[in-house]
C-alpha positions as CSV (number, residue, x, y, z in Angstrom):
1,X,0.0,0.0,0.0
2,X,1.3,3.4,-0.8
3,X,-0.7,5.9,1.0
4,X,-2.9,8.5,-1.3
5,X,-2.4,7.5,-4.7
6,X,-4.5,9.9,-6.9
7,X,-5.7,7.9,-9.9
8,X,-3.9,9.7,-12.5
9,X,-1.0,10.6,-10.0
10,X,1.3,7.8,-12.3
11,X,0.7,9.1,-15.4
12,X,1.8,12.6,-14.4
13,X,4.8,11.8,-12.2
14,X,8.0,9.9,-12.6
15,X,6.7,6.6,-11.3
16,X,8.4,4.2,-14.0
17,X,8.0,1.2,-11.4
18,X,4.8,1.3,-11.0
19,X,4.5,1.9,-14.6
20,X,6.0,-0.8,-15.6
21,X,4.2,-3.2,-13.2
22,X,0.9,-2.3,-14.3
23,X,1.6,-2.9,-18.2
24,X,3.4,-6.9,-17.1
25,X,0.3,-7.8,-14.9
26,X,-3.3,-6.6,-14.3
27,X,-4.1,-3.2,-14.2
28,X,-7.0,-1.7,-12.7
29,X,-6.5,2.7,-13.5
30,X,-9.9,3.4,-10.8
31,X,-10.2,1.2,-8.0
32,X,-13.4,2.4,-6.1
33,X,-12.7,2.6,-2.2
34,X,-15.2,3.4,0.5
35,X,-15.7,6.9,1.4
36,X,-12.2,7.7,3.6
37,X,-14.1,8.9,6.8
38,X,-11.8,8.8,9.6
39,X,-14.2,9.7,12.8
40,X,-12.1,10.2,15.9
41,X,-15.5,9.8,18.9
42,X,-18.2,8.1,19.3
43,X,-18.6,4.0,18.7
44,X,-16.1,3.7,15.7
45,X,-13.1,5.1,17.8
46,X,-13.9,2.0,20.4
47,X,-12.9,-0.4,18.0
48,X,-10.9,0.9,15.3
49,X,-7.8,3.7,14.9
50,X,-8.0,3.7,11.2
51,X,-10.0,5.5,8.1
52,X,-12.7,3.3,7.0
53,X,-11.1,2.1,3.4
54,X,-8.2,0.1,5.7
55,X,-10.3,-2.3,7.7
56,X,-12.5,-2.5,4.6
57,X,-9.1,-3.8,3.0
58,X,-8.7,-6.6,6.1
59,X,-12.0,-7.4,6.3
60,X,-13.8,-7.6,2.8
61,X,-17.2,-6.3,4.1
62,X,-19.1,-2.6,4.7
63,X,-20.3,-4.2,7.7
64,X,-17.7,-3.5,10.1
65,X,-17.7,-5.3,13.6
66,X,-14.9,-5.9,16.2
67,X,-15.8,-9.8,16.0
68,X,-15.0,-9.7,11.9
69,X,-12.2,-11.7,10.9
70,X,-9.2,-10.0,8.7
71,X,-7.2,-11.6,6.2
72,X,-4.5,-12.6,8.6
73,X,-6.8,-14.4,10.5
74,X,-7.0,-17.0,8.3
75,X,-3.3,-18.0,8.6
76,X,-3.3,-18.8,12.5
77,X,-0.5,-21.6,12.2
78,X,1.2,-19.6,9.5
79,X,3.7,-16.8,9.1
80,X,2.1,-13.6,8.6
81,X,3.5,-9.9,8.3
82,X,2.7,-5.7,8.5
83,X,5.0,-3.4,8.3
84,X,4.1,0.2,8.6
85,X,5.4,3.9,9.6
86,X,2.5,4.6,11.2
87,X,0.4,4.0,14.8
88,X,-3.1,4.7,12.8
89,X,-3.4,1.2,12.2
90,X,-2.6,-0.9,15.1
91,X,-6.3,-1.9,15.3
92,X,-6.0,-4.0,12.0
93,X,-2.6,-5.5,13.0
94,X,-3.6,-7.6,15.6
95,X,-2.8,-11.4,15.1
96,X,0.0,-11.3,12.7
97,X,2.6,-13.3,14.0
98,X,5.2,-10.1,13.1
99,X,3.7,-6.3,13.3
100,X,5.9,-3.6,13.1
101,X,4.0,0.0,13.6
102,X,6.8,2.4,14.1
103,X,6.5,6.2,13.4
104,X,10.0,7.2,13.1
105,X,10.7,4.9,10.0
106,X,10.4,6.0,6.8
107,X,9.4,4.6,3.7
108,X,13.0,3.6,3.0
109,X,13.2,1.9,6.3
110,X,9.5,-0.1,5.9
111,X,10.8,-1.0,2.9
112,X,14.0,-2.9,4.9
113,X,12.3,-4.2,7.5
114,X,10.1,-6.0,5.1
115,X,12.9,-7.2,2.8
116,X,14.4,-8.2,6.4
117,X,11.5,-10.1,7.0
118,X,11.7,-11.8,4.1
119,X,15.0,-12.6,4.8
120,X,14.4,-14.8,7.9
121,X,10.9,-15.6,7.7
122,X,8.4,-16.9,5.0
123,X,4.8,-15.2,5.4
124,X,2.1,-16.6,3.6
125,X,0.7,-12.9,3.6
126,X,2.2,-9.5,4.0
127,X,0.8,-5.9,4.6
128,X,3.6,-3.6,3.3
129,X,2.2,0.4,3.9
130,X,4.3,2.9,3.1
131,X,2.5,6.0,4.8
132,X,4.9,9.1,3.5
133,X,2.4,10.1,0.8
134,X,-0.6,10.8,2.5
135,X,0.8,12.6,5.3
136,X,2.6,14.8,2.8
137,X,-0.4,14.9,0.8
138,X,-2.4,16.4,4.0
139,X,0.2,18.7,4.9
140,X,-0.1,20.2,1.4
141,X,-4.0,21.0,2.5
142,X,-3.0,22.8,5.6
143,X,0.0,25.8,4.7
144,X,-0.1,28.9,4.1
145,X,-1.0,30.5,0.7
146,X,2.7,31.5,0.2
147,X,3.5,27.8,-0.9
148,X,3.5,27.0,-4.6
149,X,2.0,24.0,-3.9
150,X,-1.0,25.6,-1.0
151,X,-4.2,23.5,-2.3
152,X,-2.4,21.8,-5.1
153,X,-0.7,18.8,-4.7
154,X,0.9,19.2,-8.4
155,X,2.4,22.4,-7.6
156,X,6.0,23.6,-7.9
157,X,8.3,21.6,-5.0
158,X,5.1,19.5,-3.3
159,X,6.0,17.2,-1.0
160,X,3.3,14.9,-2.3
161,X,5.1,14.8,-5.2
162,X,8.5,14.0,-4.0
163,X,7.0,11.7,-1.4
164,X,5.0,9.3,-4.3
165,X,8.0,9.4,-6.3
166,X,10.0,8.1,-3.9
167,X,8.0,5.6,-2.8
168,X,8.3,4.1,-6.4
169,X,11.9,3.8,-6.2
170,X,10.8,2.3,-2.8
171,X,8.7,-0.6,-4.6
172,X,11.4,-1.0,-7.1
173,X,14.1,-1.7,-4.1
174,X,11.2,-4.2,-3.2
175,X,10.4,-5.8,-6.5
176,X,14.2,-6.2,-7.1
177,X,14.9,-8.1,-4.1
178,X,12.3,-10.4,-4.9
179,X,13.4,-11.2,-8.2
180,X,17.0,-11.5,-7.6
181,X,15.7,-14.1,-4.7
182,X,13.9,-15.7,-7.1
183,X,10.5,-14.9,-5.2
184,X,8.8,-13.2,-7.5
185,X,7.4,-15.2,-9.5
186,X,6.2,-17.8,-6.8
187,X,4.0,-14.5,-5.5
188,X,1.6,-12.4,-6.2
189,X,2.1,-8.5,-5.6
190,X,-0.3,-6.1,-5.0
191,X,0.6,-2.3,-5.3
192,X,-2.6,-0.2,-4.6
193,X,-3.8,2.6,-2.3
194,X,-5.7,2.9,0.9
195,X,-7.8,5.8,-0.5
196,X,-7.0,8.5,-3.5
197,X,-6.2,12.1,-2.5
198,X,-7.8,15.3,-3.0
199,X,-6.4,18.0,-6.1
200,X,-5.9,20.0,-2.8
201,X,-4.3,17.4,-0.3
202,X,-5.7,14.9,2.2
203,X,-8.9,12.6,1.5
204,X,-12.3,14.8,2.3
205,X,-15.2,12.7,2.7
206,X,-16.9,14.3,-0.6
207,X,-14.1,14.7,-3.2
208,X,-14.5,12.1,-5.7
209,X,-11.1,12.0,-6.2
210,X,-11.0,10.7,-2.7
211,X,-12.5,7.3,-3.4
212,X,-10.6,6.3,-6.6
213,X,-7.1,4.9,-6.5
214,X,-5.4,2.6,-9.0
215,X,-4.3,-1.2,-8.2
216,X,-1.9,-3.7,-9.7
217,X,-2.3,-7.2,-9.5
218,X,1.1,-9.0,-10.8
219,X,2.8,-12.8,-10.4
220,X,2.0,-16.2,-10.2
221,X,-1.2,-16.9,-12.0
222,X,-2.3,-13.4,-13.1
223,X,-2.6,-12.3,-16.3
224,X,0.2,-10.3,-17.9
225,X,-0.8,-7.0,-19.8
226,X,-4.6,-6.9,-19.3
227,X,-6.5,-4.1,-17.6
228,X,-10.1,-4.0,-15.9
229,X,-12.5,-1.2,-16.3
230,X,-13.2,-1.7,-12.4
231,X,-12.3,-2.8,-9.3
232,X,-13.8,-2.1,-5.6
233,X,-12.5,-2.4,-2.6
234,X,-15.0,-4.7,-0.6
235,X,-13.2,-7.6,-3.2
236,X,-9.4,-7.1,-2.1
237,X,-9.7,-9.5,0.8
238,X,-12.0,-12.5,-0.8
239,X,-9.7,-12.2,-3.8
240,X,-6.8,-12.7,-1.3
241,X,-7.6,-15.1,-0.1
242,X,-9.1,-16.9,-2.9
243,X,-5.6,-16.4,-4.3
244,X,-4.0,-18.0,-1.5
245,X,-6.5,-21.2,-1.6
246,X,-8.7,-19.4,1.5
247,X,-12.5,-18.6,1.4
248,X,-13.3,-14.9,2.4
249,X,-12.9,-13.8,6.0
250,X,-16.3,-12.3,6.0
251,X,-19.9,-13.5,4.9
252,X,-22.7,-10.9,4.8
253,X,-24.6,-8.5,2.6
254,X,-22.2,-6.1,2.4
255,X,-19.1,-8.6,1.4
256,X,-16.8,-9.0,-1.3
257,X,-16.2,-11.8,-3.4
258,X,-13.3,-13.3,-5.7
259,X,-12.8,-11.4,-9.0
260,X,-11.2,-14.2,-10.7
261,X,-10.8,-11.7,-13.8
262,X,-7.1,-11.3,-12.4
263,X,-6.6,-14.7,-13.6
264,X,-4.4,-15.4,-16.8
265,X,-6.5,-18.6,-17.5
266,X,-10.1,-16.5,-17.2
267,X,-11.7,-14.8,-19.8
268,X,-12.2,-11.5,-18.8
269,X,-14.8,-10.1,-21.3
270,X,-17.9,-11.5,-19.0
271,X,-16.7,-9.1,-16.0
272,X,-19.4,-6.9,-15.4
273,X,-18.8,-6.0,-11.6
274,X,-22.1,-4.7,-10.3
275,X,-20.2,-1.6,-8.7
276,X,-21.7,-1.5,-5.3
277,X,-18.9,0.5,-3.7
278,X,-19.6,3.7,-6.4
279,X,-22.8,3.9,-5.5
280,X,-22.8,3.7,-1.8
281,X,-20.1,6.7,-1.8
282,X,-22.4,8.6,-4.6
283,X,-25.3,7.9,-2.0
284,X,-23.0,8.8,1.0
285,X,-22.3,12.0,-0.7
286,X,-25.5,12.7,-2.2
């Protein structure tokens, strides 16, 4: 996960990684997400420290509950990892048998400690968050009009900018390690967002903007060089786990399911995804 990925943010900036990635595997340009809300009182801050696309990520379902499973759940007697630079999300890291929530890290360093991981471990699943562009991306909405970049996240020296861009040579450190340990191609990768971000910075509940982010889906079994029309963010963790021989975590009327589509040995033309996700946010909004 790199944090705020504007959909079109890797066709304007120097992301050649990414790039790349999404022409070898399959490419999704607008992932729908749910509404980023982030409440801090009332019920929701009982249960859960995070915006409301990242446990949607974990647990597959709109119908969020303290007694839901998450992906890592499924793995009890396995090797399972997150690695983030950030506390926001300690309430969707519990039971992996390695967590590593540390503020002071950068992307660089999350980065390492997961290659590190890798190194002495072998997860079955692994939550890689690299948080740099979303804080830079809200600290673009917040200074003062003096900045060339105030309420633009495309403007002259934006941090937003410099912070995407190097977390692409981030995922390339990444991607590189795997292939030269021959890991790669025994795994499946999946580069996305947590939510998109605002022309002006951060991820208000309203903007549009705010609930589209591109994802990649690339490795053993996808298919190379196609792209989907759509993708929403309720199907991340059945298709997880359905990758990794696992039924969903969750089972309700507001859960995911499997888009096989990702597969190289699917046909693809009879996706029509019902988009669910877009309208809940349009009716959110509206």
């Amino acid at each position: 996960i790199i944090d705020g990925i504007k959909s079109e943010a890797p066709s304007r900036l120097k992301m050649p990684v990414f790039n790349e990635l999404a022409k070898q595997g399959t490419y999704v340009p607008e992932q729908y997400v749910l509404i980023p809300n982030h409440p801090t009182v009332g019920a929701w801050r009982e249960f859960s420290t995070c915006s409301f696309p990242n446990p949607l990520i974990q647990q597959g379902t709109v119908f969020f509950s303290p007694k839901n499973k998450m992906i890592q759940d499924l793995f009890p007697k396995q090797q399972t990892a997150t690695v983030v630079n950030a506390i926001d999300y300690r309430s969707i890291s519990k039971n992996y048998s390695t967590a590593i929530q540390d503020v002071t890290m950068t992307d660089e360093d999350v980065v390492n400690s997961s290659i590190s991981i890798l190194q002495s471990q072998s997860p079955v699943f692994m939550r890689i968050h690299l948080q740099a562009p979303g804080t830079r991306g809200y600290e673009i909405s917040q200074v003062p009009e003096d900045k060339p970049y105030c309420r633009n996240i495309y403007g002259e020296g934006s941090p937003y900018v410099a912070a995407l861009e190097n977390a692409d040579r981030c995922l390339g450190k990444f991607v590189n390690f795997m292939k030269k340990k021959k890991m790669f191609d025994n795994t499946v990768l999946i580069v996305t967002a947590d939510h998109g971000e605002n022309f002006g910075g951060w991820h208000s509940l309203f903007d549009p903007e705010a609930w589209r982010t591109p994802i990649i889906f690339i490795g053993a079994g996808i298919a190379s060089g196609r792209q989907l029309p759509y993708f929403e963010q309720t199907d991340l963790a059945p298709t997880i786990a359905g990758l990794l021989g696992k039924d969903g975590p969750n089972h309700d009327g507001g859960s995911g399911v499997f888009v096989k589509a990702i597969l190289k040995d699917v046909d693809a033309s009879t996706y029509h995804p019902a988009k669910y996700l877009k309208r809940l946010d349009e009716q959110i909004s509206e």
